[in-house]
N, C-alpha and C positions, 0 to 999 in steps of 0.2 A: 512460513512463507507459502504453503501450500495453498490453494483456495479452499477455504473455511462457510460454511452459510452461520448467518444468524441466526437461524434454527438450532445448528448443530452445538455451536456454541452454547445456547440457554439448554437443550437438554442435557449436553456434557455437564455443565453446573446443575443441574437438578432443579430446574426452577421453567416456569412456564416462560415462552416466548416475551408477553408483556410487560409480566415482574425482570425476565432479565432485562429488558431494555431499560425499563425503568430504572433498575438498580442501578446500570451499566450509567445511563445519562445521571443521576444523583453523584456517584462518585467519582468518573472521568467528563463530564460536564461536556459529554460531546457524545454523539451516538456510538454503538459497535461499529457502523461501516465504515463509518469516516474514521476514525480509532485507525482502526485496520489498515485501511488505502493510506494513513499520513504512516504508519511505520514501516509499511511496504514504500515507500517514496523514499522515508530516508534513509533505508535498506538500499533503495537502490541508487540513491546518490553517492552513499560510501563505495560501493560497487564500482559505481563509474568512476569515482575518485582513487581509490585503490587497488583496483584490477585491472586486468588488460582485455576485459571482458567486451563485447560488441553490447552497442544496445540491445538488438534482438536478446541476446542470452542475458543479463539483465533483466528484461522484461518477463519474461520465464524465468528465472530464477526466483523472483521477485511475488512470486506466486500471479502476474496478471496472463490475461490469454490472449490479448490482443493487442497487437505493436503501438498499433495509431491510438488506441483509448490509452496506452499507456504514456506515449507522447500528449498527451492533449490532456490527461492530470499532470503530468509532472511539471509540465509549461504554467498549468494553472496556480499549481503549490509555488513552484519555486521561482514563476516569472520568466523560464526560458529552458528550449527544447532540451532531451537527455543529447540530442546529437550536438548540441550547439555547444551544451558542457560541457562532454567531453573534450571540441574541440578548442575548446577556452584551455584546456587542461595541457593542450600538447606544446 
């Protein structure tokens, strides 16, 4: 959950930036970033689902760094704010 670059990633695997993407989109049929951002989302939907955790801590935990770009994907992925689902929750 930590923040990761697509650099770091393809040199971690031993392989040039454009070969990992490459690889990365042939076998997961979707880029690294987006890979990434969708299991940090539903990382932090469990979160909000199973913790007593705040958005903010969440959003941070979740490896993002900014509240409202975290609010503004998750609305996107999931169709509605982290604060609205949690509040669906209570």
């Amino acid at each position: 959950m930590n923040p990761v670059s697509v650099n770091d990633l393809a040199y971690l695997s031993g392989r040039s930036l454009s070969s990992f993407k490459r690889d990365f989109q042939t076998i997961y049929n979707t880029s690294p970033s987006l890979w990434i951002r969708q299991k940090r989302l539903e990382k932090a939907k469990e979160l909000l689902t199973y913790s007593a955790m705040s958005v903010t801590d969440v959003c941070f935990t979740t490896g993002f760094e900014n509240v409202a770009h975290f609010s503004r994907v998750f609305k996107e992925h999931f169709g509605y704010t982290p604060s609205s689902y949690k509040q669906q929750l209570s």
